[in-house]
C-alpha positions as CSV (number, residue, x, y, z in Angstrom):
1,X,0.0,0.0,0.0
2,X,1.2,3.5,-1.1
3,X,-0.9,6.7,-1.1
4,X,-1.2,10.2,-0.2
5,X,-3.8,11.3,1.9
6,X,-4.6,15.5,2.6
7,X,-6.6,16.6,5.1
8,X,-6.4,18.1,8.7
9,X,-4.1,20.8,6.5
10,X,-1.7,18.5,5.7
11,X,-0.5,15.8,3.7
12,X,-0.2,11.9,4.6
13,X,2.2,10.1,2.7
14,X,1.1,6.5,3.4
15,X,2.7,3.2,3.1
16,X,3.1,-0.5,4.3
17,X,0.1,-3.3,4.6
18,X,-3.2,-1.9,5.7
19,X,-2.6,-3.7,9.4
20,X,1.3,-2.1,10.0
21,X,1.4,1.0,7.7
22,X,3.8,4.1,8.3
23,X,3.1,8.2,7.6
24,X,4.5,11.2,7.1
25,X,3.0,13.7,8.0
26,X,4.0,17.6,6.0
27,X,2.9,20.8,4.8
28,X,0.7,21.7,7.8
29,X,0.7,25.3,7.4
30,X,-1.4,25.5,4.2
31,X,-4.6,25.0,3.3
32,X,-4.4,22.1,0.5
33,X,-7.1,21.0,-2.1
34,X,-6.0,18.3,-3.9
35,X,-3.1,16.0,-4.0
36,X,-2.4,13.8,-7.4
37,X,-0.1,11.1,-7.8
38,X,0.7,8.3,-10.6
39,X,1.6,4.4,-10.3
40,X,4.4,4.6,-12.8
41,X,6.4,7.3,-10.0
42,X,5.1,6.4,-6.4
43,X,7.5,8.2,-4.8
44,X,6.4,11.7,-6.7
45,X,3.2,13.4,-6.0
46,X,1.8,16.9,-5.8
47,X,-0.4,19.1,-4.0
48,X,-2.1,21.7,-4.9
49,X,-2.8,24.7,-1.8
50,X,-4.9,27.9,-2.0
51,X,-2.4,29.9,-0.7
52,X,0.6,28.9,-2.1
53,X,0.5,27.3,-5.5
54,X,1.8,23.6,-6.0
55,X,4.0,21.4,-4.2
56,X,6.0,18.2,-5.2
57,X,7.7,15.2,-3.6
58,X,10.4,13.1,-5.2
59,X,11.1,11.0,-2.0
60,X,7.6,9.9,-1.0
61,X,6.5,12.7,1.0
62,X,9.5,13.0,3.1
63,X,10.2,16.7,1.6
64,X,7.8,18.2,-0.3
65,X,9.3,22.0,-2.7
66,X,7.1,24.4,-4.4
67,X,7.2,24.0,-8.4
68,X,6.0,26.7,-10.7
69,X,5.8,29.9,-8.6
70,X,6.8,31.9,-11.5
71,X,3.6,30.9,-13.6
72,X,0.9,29.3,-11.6
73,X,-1.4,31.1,-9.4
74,X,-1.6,30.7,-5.4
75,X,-4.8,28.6,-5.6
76,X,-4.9,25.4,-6.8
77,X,-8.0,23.5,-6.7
78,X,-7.4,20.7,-8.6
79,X,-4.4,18.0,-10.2
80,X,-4.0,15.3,-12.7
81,X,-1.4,13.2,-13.9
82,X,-2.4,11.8,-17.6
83,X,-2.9,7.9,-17.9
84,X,-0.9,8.4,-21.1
85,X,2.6,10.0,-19.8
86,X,3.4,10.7,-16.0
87,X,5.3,13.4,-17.5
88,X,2.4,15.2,-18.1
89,X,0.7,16.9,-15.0
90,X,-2.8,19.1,-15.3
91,X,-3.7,21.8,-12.9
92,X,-6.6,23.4,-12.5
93,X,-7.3,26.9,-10.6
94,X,-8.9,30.0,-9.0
95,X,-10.3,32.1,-10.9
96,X,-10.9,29.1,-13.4
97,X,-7.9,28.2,-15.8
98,X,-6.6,25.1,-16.6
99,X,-2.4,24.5,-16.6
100,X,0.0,21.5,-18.0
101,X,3.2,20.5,-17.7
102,X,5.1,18.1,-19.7
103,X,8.4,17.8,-17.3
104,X,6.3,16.1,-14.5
105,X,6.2,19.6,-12.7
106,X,9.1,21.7,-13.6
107,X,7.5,23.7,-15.8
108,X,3.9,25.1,-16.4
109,X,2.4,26.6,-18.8
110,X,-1.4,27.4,-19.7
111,X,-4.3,25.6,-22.1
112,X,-6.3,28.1,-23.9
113,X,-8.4,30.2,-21.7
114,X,-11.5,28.6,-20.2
115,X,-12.8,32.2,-20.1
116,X,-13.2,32.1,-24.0
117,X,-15.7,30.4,-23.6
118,X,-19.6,31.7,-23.8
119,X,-21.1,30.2,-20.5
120,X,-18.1,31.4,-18.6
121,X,-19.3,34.8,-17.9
122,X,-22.5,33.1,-15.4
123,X,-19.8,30.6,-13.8
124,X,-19.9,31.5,-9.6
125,X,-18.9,29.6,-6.6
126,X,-21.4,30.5,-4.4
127,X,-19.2,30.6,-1.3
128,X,-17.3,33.4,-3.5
129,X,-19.5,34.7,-6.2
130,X,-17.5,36.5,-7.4
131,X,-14.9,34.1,-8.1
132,X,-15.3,29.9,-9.5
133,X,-12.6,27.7,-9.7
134,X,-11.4,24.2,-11.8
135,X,-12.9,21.9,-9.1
136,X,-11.8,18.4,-11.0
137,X,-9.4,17.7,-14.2
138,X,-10.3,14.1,-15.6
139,X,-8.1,12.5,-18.6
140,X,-9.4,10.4,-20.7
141,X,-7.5,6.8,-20.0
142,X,-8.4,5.4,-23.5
143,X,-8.1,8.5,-25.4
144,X,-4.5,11.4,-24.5
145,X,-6.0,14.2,-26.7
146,X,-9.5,14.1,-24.4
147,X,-9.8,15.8,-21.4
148,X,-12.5,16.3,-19.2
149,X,-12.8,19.5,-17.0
150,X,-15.3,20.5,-14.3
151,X,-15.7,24.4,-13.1
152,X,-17.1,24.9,-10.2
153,X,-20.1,26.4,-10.2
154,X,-21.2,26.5,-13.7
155,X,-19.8,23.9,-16.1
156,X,-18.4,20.2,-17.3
157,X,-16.2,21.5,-20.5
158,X,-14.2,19.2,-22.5
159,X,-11.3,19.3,-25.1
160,X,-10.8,16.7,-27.6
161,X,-7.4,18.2,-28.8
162,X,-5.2,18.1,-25.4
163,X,-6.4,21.7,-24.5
164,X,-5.8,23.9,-27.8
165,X,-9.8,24.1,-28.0
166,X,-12.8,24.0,-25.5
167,X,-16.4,22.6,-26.0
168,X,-18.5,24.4,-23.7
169,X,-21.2,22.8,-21.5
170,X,-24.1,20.8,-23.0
171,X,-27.9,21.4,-21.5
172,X,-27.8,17.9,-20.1
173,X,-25.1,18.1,-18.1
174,X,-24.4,19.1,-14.8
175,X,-23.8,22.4,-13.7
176,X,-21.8,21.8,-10.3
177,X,-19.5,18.9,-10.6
178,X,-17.5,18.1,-7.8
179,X,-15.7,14.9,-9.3
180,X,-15.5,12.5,-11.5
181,X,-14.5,8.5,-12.9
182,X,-13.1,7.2,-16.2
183,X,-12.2,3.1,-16.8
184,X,-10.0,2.0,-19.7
185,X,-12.5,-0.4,-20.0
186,X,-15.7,2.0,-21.2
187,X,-14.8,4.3,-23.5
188,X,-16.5,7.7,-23.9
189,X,-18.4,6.8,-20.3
190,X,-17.7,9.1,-17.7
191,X,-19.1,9.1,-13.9
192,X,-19.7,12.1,-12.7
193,X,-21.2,13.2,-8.6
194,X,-21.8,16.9,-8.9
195,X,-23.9,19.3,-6.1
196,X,-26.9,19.3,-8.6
197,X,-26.9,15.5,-8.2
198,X,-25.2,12.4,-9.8
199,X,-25.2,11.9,-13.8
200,X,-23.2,9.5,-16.5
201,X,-21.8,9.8,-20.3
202,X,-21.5,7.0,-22.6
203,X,-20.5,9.1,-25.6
204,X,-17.9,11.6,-23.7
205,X,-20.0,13.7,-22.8
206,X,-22.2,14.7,-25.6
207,X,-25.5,13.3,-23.7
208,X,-25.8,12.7,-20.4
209,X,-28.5,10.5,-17.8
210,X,-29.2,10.6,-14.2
211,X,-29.5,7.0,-13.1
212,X,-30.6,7.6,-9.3
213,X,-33.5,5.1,-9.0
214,X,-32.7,4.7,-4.7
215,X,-30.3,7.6,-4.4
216,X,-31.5,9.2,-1.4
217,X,-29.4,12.2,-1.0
218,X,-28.8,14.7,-4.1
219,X,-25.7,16.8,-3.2
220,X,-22.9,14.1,-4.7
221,X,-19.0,14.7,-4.0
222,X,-17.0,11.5,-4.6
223,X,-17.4,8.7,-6.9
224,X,-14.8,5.7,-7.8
225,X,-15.3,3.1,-10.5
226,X,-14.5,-0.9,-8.9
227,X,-11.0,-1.1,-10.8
228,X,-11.8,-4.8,-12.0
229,X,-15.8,-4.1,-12.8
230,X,-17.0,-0.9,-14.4
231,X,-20.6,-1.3,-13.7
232,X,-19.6,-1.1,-9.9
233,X,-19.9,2.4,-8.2
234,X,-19.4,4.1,-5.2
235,X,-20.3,7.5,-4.6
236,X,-20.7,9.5,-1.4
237,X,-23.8,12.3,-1.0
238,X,-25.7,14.1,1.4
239,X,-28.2,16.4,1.6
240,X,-26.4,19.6,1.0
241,X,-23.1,21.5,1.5
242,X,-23.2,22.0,5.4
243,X,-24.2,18.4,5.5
244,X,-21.7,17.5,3.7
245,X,-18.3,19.3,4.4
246,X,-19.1,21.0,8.0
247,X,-18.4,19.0,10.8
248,X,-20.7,20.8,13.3
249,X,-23.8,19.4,10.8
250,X,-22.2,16.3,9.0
251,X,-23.9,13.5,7.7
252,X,-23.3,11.8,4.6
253,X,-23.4,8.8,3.0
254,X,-22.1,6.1,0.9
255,X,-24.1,4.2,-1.5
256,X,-23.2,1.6,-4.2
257,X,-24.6,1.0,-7.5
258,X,-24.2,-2.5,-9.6
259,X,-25.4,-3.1,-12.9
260,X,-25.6,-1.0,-16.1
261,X,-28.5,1.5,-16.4
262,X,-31.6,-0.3,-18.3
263,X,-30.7,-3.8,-17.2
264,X,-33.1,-4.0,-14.9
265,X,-30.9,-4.3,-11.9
266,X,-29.5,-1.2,-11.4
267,X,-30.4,1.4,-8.7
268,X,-28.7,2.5,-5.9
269,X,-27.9,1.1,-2.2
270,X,-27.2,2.6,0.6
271,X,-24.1,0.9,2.8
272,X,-24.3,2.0,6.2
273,X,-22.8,-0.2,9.6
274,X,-19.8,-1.0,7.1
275,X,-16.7,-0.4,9.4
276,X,-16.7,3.2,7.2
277,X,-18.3,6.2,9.3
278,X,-21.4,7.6,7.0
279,X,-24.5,9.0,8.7
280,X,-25.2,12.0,11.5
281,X,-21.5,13.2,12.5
282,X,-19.7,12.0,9.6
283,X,-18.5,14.4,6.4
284,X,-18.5,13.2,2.8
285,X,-15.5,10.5,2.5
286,X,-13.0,11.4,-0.5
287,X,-13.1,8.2,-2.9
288,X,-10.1,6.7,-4.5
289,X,-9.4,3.7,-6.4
290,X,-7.2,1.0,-5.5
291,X,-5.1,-1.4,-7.5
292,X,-7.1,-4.3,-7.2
293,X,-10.7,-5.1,-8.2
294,X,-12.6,-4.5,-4.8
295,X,-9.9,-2.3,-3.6
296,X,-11.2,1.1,-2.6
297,X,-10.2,3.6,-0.1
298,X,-11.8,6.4,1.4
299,X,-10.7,9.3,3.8
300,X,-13.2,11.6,5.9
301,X,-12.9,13.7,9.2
302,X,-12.8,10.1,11.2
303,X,-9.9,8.7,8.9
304,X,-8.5,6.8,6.4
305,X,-10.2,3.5,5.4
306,X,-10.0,0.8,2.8
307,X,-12.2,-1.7,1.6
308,X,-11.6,-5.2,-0.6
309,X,-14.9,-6.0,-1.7
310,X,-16.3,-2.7,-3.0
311,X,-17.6,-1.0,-0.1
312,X,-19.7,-4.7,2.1
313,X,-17.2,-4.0,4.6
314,X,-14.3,-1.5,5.6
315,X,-11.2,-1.4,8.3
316,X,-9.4,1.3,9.7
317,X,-6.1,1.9,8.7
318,X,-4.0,3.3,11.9
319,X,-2.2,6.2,10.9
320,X,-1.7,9.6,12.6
321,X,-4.9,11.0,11.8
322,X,-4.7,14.0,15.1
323,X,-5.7,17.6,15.4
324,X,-8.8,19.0,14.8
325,X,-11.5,17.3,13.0
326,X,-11.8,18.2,9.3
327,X,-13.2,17.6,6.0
328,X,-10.8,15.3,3.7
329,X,-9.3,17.1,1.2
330,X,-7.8,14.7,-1.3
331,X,-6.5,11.1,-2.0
332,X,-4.1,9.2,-4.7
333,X,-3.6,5.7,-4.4
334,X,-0.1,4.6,-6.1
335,X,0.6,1.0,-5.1
């Protein structure tokens, strides 16, 4: 097991079994958004703060140096690593613009403007309405050129070039997406949990549907795809932002879908008294992947967690997860 896990303002660089696992525990004097790593580099990953740009490791979180202060703004809300090249790292910011760079993180330099683009001037992050930011940056895993971008509030954009051009937001999508799931295994289908509630793509995002047939909660923030079964999904919602992120109100949920939409079998459970805190007192858990299929983890305010069978049961993992209670802000699973 290797992954980075942010939250409490800091960043958890994770490894060992799940039953004797180390951490390090660095950057606590920021407030961090994202982190991003890649299978291909373990021991590299980035973070992304809103004060103080981006932030690499090369030794597995032992040090961690700011890249790309002369060209990247001080809040970064989102990272990517493409499936196609580790080399090649996506940022995404405030106010909304998205950035790449080719030398895994040396250097930056930005896509064509988001702002071209004709919905952008009624994009607004309610919070700061004046303001919206790049909230997610998905790459296409069977296709380099095709890139999938949310802005948060106001739009799911996509380029099918690598970021030269932007298609703007279609009616039938989502308007507030918070994050979202690719497989190499379904081209064109992309999973998407967004505030206004949860929606898919079979056709990379040219149509969209909103399979939530026993969904009980509307206000979606994390979804994973089962890495060995793409008609397996797990998604975490509540009922709306103070439920969700606030620890004062929490209480959200995890529920699991199986099957494909219009095969009959295919609405939503909720999984509650799993080993993973959901419910009253729990925040939204962050969703990541694992290497396996059945192998999922998931961070919240209580901790890190991991499951093997796709979210029937979940154990603790016992690392220094201290200080003052707090929303998760990011996870990247590596080994």
């Amino acid at each position: 097991m290797h992954l980075y896990a942010a939250a409490n303002g800091a960043v958890l660089a994770v490894s060992g079994s799940p039953d004797d696992s180390t951490a390090r525990r660095r950057l606590g004097e920021h407030r961090i958004e994202c982190v991003a790593a890649d299978p291909r580099a373990p021991d590299r990953a980035f973070c992304g703060t809103f004060d103080a740009g981006v932030f690499r490791t090369t030794d597995g979180g032992a040090s961690w140096h700011a890249v790309g202060t002369d060209v990247l703004p001080e809040s970064v809300t989102s990272l990517a690593v493409s499936p196609a090249d580790p080399e090649v790292v996506y940022a995404g910011t405030e106010p909304s613009a998205v950035f790449r760079s080719r030398d895994g993180g040396d250097t930056w330099a930005e896509l064509t403007p988001l702002s071209d683009l004709d919905s952008a001037s009624s994009w607004a992050f309610p919070p700061r309405p004046h303001t919206h930011h790049v909230r997610w940056i998905e790459p296409d895993p069977t296709d380099p050129d095709r890139l999938f971008v949310a802005v948060e509030a106001g739009a799911f954009v996509r380029s099918l070039d690598g970021g030269d051009t932007w298609q703007d937001r279609v009616p039938s999508s989502k308007r507030d997406t918070h994050s979202m799931a690719t497989h190499p295994d379904r081209p064109g289908r992309v999973w998407v949990a967004a505030g206004d509630g949860y929606a898919e793509t079979d056709d990379a995002g040219e149509t969209w549907t909103t399979p939530t047939e026993g969904l009980g909660h509307g206000y979606c923030w994390s979804v994973v795809v089962d890495p060995a079964d793409p008609d397996s999904v797990l998604l975490t919602a509540a009922s709306g932002p103070m439920r969700a992120h606030r620890v004062e109100s929490a209480a959200a949920y995890l529920y699991r879908r199986r099957g494909s939409p219009g095969d009959g079998d295919d609405s939503w459970e909720r999984l509650a008294e799993t080993g993973l805190p959901t419910g009253p007192g729990a925040t939204r858990a962050v969703l990541a992947a694992g290497r396996t299929g059945g192998e999922c983890y998931a961070a919240n305010d209580r901790g890190l967690y991991r499951t093997a069978d796709f979210g029937d049961s979940w154990d603790r993992i016992e690392v220094p997860w201290d200080g003052t209670r707090r929303t998760a802000a990011g996870l990247a699973v590596v080994e």
